[in-house]
N, C-alpha and C positions, 0 to 999 in steps of 0.2 A: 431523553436522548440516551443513546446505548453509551458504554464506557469503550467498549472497543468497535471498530471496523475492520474488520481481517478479511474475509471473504471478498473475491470482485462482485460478487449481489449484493452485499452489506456499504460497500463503499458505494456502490450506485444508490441507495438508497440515502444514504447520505448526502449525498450530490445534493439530489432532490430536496432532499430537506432544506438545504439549504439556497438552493435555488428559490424555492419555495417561498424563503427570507430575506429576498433579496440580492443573496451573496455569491458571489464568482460568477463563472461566463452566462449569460443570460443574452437570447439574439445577438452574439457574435461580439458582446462589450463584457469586459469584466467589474463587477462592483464590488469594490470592498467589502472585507465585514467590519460590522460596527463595534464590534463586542468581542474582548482577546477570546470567549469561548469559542466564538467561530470562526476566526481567525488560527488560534491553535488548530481545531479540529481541523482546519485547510490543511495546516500541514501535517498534520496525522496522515491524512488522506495520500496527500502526496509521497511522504514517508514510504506510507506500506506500500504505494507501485511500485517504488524503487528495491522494497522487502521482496514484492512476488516475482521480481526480476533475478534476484540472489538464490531467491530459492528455488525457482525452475534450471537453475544452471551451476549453480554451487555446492558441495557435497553439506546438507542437513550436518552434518556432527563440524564443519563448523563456523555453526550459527552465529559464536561467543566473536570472534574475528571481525564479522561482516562491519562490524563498528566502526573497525579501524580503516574501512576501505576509502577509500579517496571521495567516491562516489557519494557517502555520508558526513561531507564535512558541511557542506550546506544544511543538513538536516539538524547538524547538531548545532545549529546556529538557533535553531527555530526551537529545538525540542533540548531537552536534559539526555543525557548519553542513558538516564536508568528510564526513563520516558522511550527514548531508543530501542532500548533492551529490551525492555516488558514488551513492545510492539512485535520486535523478531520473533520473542521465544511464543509470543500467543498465535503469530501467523504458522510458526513451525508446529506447534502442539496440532494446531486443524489440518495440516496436511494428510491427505489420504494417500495420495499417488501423486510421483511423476512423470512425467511420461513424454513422448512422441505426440505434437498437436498438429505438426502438418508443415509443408514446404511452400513458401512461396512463389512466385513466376519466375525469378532467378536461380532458383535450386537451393534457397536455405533453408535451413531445420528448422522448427521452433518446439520449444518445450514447454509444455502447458500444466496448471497444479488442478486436481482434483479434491476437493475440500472435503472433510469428513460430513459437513454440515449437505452436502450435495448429493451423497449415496442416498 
């Protein structure tokens, strides 16, 4: 098992893995993990969607902040704030681009990240 999942490839690949094992939504039911490793690593996962949300919309310089954001009080329930950290500053180190990903049928923005690991 990798140490980090940053990338949205890398987190789906995880999924999998874990689907794989039993754990989380499986035909529309979700099943625990047995084991705090896949349990943590659940909310790793979760974690970082809520990372590539900060980072398609938030100015990168500052990362060190996102912490303190409302939105991560749950996360720090689950994770350690340096556990936290290390996840922000690894999903910011692989950013390549951000950019323009497209409008949906109402007329919103959205902003999409391009991964170094993707070029």
């Amino acid at each position: 098992m990798k140490k980090y999942y940053i990338t949205d490839d890398e987190i789906q690949q995880a999924e999998i893995m874990l689907r794989e094992k039993g754990v989380g939504w499986i035909n529309g039911k979700y099943h625990k993990p047995t084991s705090k490793q896949d349990a943590n690593l659940l909310h790793e996962l979760s974690a970082m969607r809520m990372i590539h949300s900060f980072i398609a919309y938030r100015p990168l310089s500052e990362k060190n902040e996102w912490i303190k954001d409302r939105y991560f009080q749950d996360y720090l329930k689950n994770l350690s704030a340096k556990r936290l950290q290390t996840l922000i500053d690894r999903a910011v180190e692989k950013v390549e681009h951000i950019g323009y990903a497209g409008t949906d049928g109402e007329g919103c923005h959205y902003n999409g990240i391009r991964w170094k690991a993707e070029c």
